[in-house]
C-alpha positions as CSV (number, residue, x, y, z in Angstrom):
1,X,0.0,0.0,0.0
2,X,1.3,3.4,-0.9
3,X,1.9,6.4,1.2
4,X,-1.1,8.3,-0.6
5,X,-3.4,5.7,-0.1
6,X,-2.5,5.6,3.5
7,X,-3.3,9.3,3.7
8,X,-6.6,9.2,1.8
9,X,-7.1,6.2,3.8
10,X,-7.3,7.8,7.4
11,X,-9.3,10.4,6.1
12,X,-12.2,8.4,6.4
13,X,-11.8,5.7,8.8
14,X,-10.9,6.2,12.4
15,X,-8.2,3.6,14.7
16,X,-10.0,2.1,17.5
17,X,-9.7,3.8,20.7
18,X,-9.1,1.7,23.8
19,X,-11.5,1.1,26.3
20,X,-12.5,0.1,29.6
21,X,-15.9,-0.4,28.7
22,X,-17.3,-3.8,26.8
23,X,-15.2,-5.7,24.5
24,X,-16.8,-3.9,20.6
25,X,-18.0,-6.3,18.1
26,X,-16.3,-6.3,15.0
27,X,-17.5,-5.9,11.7
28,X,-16.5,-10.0,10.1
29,X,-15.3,-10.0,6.2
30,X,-15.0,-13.4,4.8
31,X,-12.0,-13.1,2.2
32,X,-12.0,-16.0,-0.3
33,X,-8.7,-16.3,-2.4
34,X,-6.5,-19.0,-2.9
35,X,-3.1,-16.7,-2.9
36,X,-1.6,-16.1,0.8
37,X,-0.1,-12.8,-0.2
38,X,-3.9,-11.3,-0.5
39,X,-5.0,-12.6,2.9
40,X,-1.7,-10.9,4.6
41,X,-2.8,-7.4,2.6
42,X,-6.0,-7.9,3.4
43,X,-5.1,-8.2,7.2
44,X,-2.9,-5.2,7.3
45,X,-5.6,-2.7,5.8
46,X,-8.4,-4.2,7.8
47,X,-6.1,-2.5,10.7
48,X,-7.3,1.2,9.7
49,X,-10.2,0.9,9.1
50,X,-13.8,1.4,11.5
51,X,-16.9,1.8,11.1
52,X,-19.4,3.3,13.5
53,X,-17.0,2.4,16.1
54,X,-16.6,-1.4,15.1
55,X,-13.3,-2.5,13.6
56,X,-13.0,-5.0,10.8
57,X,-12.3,-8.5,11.1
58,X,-11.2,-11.2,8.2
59,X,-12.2,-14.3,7.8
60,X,-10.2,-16.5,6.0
61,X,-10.7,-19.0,3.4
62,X,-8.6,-20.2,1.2
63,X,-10.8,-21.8,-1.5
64,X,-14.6,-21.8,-2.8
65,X,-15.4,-25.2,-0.8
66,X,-13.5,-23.8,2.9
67,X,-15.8,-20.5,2.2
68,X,-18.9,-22.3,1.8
69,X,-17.8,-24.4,4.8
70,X,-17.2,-21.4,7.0
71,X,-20.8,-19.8,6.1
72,X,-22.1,-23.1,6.8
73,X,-20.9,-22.3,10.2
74,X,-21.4,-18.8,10.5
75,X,-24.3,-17.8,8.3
76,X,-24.5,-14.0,9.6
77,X,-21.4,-12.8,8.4
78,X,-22.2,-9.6,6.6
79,X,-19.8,-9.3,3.5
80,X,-17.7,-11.6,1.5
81,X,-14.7,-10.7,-1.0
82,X,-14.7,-13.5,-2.9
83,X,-11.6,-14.1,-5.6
84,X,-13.2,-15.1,-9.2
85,X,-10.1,-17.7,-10.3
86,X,-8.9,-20.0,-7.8
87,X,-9.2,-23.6,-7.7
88,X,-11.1,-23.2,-11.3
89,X,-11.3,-20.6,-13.6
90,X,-14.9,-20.0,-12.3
91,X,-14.5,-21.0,-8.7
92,X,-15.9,-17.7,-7.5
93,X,-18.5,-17.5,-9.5
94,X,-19.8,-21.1,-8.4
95,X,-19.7,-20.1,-4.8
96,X,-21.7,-17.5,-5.2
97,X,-24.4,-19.8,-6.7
98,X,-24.1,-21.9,-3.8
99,X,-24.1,-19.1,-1.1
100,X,-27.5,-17.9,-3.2
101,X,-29.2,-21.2,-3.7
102,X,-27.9,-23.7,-2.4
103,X,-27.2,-22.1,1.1
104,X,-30.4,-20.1,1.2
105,X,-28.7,-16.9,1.9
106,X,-29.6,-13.8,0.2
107,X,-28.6,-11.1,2.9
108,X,-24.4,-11.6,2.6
109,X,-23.3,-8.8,0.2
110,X,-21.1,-10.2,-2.1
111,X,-17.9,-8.5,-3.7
112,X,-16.3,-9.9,-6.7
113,X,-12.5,-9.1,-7.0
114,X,-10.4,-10.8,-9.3
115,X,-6.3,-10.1,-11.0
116,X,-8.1,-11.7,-14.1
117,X,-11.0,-9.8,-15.7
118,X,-10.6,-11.3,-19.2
119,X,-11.9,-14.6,-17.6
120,X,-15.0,-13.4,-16.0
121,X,-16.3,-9.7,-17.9
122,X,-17.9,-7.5,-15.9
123,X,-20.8,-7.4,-17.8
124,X,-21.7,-10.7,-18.0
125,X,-21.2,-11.5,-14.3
126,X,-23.2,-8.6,-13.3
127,X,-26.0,-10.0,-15.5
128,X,-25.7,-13.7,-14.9
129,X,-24.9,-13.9,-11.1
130,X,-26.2,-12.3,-8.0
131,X,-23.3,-10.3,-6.6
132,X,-23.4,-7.1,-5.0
133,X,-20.2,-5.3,-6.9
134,X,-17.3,-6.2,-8.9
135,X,-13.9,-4.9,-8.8
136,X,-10.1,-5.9,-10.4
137,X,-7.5,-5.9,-7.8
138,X,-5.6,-3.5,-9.7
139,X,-8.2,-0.7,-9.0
140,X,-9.1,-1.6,-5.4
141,X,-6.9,0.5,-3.6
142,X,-7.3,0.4,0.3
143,X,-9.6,3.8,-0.3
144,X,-12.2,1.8,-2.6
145,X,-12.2,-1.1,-0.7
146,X,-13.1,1.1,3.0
147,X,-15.8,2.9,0.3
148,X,-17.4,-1.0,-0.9
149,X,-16.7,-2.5,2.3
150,X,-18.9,0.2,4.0
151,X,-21.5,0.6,1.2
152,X,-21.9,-3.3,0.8
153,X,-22.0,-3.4,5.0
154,X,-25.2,-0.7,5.3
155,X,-26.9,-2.5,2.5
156,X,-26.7,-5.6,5.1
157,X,-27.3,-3.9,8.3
158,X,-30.9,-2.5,6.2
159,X,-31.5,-5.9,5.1
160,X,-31.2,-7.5,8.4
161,X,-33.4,-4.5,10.1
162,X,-36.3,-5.3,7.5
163,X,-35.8,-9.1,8.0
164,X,-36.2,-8.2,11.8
165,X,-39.2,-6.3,11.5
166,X,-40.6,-8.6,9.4
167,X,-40.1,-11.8,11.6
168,X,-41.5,-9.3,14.5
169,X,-44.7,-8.2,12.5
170,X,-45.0,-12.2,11.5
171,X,-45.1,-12.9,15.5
172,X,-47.3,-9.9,16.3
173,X,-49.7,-10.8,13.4
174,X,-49.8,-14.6,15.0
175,X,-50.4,-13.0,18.3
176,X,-53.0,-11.2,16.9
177,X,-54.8,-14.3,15.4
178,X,-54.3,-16.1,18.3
179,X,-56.3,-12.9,20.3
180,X,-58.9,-13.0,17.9
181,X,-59.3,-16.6,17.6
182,X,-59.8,-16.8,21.8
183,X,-62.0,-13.4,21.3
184,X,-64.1,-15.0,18.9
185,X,-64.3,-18.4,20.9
186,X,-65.1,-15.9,23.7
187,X,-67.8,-13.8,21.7
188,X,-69.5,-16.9,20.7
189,X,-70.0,-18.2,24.2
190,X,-71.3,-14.6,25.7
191,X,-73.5,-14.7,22.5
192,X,-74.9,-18.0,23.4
193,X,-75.9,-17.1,26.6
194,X,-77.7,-14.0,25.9
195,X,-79.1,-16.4,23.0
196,X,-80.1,-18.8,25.7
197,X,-81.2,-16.2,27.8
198,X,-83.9,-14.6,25.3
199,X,-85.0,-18.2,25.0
200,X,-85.8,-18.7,28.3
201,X,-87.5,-15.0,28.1
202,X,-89.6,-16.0,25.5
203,X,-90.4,-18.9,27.0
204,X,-91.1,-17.3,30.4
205,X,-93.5,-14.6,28.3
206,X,-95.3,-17.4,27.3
207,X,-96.0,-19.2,30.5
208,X,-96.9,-16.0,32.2
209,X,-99.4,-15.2,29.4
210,X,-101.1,-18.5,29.6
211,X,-101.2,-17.9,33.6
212,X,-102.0,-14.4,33.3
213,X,-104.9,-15.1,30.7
214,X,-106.9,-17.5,32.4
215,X,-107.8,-15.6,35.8
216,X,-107.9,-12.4,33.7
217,X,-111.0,-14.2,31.6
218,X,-112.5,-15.1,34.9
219,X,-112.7,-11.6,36.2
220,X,-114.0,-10.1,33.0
221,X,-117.1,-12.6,32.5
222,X,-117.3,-12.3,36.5
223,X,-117.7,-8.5,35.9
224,X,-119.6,-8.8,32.8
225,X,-122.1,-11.1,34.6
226,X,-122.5,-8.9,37.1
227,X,-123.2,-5.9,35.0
228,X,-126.6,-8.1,33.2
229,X,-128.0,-8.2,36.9
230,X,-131.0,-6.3,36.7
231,X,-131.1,-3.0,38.3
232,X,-132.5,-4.3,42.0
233,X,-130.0,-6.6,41.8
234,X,-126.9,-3.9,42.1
235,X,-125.9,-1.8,44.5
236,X,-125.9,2.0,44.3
237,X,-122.4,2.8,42.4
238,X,-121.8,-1.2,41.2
239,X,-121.4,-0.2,37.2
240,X,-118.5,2.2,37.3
241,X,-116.6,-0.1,39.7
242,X,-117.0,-3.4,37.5
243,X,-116.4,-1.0,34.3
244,X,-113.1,-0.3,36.5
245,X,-112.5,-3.9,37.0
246,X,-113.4,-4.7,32.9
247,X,-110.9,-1.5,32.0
248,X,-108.1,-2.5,34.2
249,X,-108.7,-6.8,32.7
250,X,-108.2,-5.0,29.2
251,X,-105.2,-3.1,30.4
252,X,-103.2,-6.0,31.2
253,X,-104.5,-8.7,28.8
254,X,-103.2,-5.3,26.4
255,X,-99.8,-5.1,28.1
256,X,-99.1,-9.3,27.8
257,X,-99.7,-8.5,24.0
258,X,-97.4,-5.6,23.5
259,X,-94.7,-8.3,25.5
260,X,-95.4,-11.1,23.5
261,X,-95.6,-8.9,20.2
262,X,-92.4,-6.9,20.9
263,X,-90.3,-10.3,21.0
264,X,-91.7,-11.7,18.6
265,X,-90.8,-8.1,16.1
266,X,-86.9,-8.6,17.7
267,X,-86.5,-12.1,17.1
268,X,-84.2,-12.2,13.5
269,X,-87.0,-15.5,12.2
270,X,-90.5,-13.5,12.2
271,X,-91.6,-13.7,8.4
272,X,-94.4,-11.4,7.7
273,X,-97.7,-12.6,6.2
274,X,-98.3,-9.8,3.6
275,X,-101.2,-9.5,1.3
276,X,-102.4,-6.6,-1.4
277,X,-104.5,-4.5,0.7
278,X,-106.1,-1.4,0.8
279,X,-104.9,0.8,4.4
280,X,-108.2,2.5,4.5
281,X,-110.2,0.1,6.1
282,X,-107.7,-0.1,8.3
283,X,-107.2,3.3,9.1
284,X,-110.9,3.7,10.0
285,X,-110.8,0.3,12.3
286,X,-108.5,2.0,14.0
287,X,-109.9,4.9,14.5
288,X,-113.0,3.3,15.7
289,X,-111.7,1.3,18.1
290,X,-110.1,4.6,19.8
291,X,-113.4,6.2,19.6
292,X,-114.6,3.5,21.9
293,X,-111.9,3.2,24.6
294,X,-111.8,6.9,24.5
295,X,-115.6,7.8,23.8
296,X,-115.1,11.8,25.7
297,X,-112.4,12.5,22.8
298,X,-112.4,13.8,19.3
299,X,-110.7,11.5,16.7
300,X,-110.4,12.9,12.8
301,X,-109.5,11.2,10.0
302,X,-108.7,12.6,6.6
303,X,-108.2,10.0,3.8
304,X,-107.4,10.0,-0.2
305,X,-107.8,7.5,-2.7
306,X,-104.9,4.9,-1.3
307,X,-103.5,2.3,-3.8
308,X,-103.2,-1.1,-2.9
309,X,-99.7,-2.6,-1.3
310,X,-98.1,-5.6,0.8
311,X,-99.4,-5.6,4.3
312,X,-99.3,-7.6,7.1
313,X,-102.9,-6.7,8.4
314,X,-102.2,-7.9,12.2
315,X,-98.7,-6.1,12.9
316,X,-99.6,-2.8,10.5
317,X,-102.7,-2.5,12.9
318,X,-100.6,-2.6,15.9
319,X,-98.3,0.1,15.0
320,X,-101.2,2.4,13.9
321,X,-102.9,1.8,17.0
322,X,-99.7,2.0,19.3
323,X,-99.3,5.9,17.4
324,X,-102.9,6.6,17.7
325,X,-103.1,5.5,21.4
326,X,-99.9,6.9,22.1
327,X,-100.9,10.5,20.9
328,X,-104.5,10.1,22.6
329,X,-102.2,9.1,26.5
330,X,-99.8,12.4,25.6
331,X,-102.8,14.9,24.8
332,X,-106.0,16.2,26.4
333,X,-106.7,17.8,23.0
334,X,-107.8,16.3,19.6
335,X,-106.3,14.2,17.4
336,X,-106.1,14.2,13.6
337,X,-105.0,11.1,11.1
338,X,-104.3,11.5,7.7
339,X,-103.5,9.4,4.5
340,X,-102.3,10.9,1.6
341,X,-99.8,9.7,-1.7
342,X,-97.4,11.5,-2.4
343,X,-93.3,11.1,-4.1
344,X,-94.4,6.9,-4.8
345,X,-95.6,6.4,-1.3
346,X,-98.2,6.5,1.3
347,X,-98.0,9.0,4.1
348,X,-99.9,8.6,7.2
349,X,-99.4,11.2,10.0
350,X,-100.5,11.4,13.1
351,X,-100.9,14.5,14.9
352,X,-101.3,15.8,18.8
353,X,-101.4,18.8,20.0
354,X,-100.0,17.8,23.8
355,X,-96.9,18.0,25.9
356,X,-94.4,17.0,23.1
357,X,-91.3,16.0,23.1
358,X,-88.0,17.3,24.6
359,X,-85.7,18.8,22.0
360,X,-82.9,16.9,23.2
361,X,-84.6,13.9,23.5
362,X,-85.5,13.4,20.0
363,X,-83.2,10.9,19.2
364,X,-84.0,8.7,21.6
365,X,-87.9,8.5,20.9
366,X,-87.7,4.7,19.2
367,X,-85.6,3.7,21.1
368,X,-86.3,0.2,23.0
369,X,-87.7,0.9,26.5
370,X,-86.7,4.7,26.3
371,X,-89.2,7.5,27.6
372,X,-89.0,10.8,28.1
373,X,-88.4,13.1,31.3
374,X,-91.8,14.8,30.6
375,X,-93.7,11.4,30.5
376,X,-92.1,9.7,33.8
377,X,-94.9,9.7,36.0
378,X,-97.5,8.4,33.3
379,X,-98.1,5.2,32.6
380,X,-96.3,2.8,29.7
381,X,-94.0,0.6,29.1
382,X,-91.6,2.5,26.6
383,X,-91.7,-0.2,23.2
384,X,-94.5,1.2,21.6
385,X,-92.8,3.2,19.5
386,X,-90.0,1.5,18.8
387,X,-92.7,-1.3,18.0
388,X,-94.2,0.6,15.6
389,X,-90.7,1.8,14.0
390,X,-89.8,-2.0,13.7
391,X,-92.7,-3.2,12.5
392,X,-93.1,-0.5,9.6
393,X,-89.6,-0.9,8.8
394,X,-90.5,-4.5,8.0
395,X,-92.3,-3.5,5.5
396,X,-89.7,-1.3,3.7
397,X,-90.8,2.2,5.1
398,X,-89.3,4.0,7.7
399,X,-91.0,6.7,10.7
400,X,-89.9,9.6,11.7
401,X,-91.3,12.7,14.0
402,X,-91.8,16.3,14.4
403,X,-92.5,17.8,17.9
404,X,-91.7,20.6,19.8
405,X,-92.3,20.2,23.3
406,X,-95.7,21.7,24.8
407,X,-97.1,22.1,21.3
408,X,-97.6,18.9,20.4
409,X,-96.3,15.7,17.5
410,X,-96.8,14.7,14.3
411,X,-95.5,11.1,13.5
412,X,-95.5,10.3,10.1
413,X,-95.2,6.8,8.6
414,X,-93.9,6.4,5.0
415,X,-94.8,3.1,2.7
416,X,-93.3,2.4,-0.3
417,X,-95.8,1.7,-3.5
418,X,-92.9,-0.3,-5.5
């Protein structure tokens, strides 16, 4: 090595400095060639040079099958200068296709460097075998082997950081199966108990209706029984105590009903029994029937020509009703139902003019079991309307509502004609 190169040479390389501290690790080169000379050269520039505080160490081999024997050993060794011509003419080149296939390992950066270029071309080598650079040994002065060395050693160091992170994201993304899997396996056993759980519900709605029913029916012929006495026959104030008893029989026989109807509308099987129908009739039942439970109030009803659609009779009467019934509990005043096609669809409001509903309480009006602070000390259960919102939803509308609190509501139920 020349005195110039020297010079250039400690320009960019820094002499270990000694220290108490921990022993550092070097940086391992393995340096394949079959002439002794090299590996002594090699040795004394390896002496100058560092990198990020690491020195360099060689790692000798002195022919293409003692290299692969050595990686065989020590597969992590970063960099390998590897001689072209040795045992064979090709003897470099055939190590590097058994550090790349045979051996598995594509992370060792490979330098070709050979006194011979006329038996391997640059060209051709570059193409045909997967080395990382290629240099004669008459241009690799000690400054251009520090420059590969370091170059070929930061390719490395990035290739074993992304092999790292990737074996890490590998274990996290296991991890996170494995979490998911027990989740799941969790998930479905909570969900089979609350499944369980509305079984036993329903099934418990069902008893208590059967056992509810029976004595119910006794007290309402009891009562109707007594009311066909003839007028000697009753005392003074009988009537408007067994119409009491009759009201309060309705009441609750109404009450199993709205149970029994709202699980049946939130279990996922129900299958409505739909037929073309005209709403009209309906409409007026309904308002009939309110007439008579509630014969001191006035009930309107303004109705178009309706076209016929889809209905299930039974469960579209319920949510009309519930609406109807529920604007007749909230208001002392009239109220007003009205039919009307308009934009391909059937509208049906209905309108009160009583206590409303709280502004910031809109949102919650359908909700299951939900009533308002201005409603607390009436009576009601608090699934009529999210009955009725289920139940016309069903049947591919939707219901939405217009209050403002002490003026009164207008819920309005839109059916689609297609």
């Amino acid at each position: 090595m020349t005195d110039p190169d020297r010079k250039k040479l400690k320009l960019h390389a820094k002499k270990p400095v000694a220290s108490s501290g921990p022993e550092v690790k070097p940086w391992r080169i393995l340096v394949v060639d079959d002439d002794v000379q090299v590996h002594i050269m090699t040795d004394l520039l390896f002496k100058d040079f560092v990198f990020e505080g690491s020195p360099f160490q060689a790692v000798h081999a002195y022919s293409a099958a003692e290299a692969a024997q050595r990686l065989a050993q020590d597969p992590e060794i970063p960099v390998a200068l590897v001689d072209v011509v040795m045992e064979r003419p090709d003897s470099g080149l055939q190590l590097v296709k058994v550090i790349r296939n045979d051996m598995d390992n594509p992370a060792i950066r490979i330098i070709l460097r050979t006194g011979q270029p006329g038996e391997a071309p640059e060209r051709d080598v570059i193409q045909d075998c997967d080395i990382n650079d290629y240099k004669s040994k008459t241009e690799l002065t000690s400054q251009k082997l520090f420059t590969a060395l370091v170059g070929a050693l930061r390719s490395w160091r990035d290739i074993m950081y992304a092999a790292k992170m990737a074996e890490l994201l590998a274990e996290a993304n296991n991890t996170l199966e494995r979490k998911v899997e027990e989740r799941t396996q969790d998930l479905s056993k909570a969900l089979e108990k609350v499944n369980q759980a509305k079984r036993d519900l329903r099934q418990f709605l069902s008893m208590m209706s059967h056992e509810f029913r029976t004595p119910l029916a006794v007290i309402d012929s009891a009562a109707q029984m007594l009311m066909m006495r003839k007028d000697d026959e009753r005392r003074e104030g009988t009537v408007p105590r067994l119409e009491a008893i009759r009201t309060g029989v309705d009441r609750l026989v109404g009450l199993i009903d709205t149970c029994l109807a709202d699980d049946r509308l939130e279990s996922e099987t129900i299958e409505l029994k739909t037929e073309q129908t005209d709403l009209s009739p309906l409409l007026r039942a309904a308002i009939d029937q309110q007439r008579r439970a509630h014969p001191d109030r006035t009930l309107s009803l303004s109705l178009h020509t309706l076209p016929e659609l889809p209905l299930d009779m039974g469960l579209m009467a319920m949510a009309i009703n519930n609406l109807i019934n529920n604007a007749l509990k909230y208001s002392s005043k009239d109220v007003h139902v009205a039919a009307t096609v308009a934009d391909n669809q059937i509208q049906v409001e209905i309108t009160d003019y009583g206590i409303g509903i709280p502004a910031d309480e809109m949102d919650f009006v359908f909700d299951r079991f939900y009533r308002a602070d201005n409603v607390k000390g009436m009576a009601g259960t608090g699934i009529g309307l999210h009955m009725s919102q289920r139940i016309v939803q069903l049947h591919g509308g939707s219901i939405d509502v217009i209050s403002s609190e002490g003026m009164g509501s207008t819920f309005t139920i839109r059916l689609p004609l297609a």
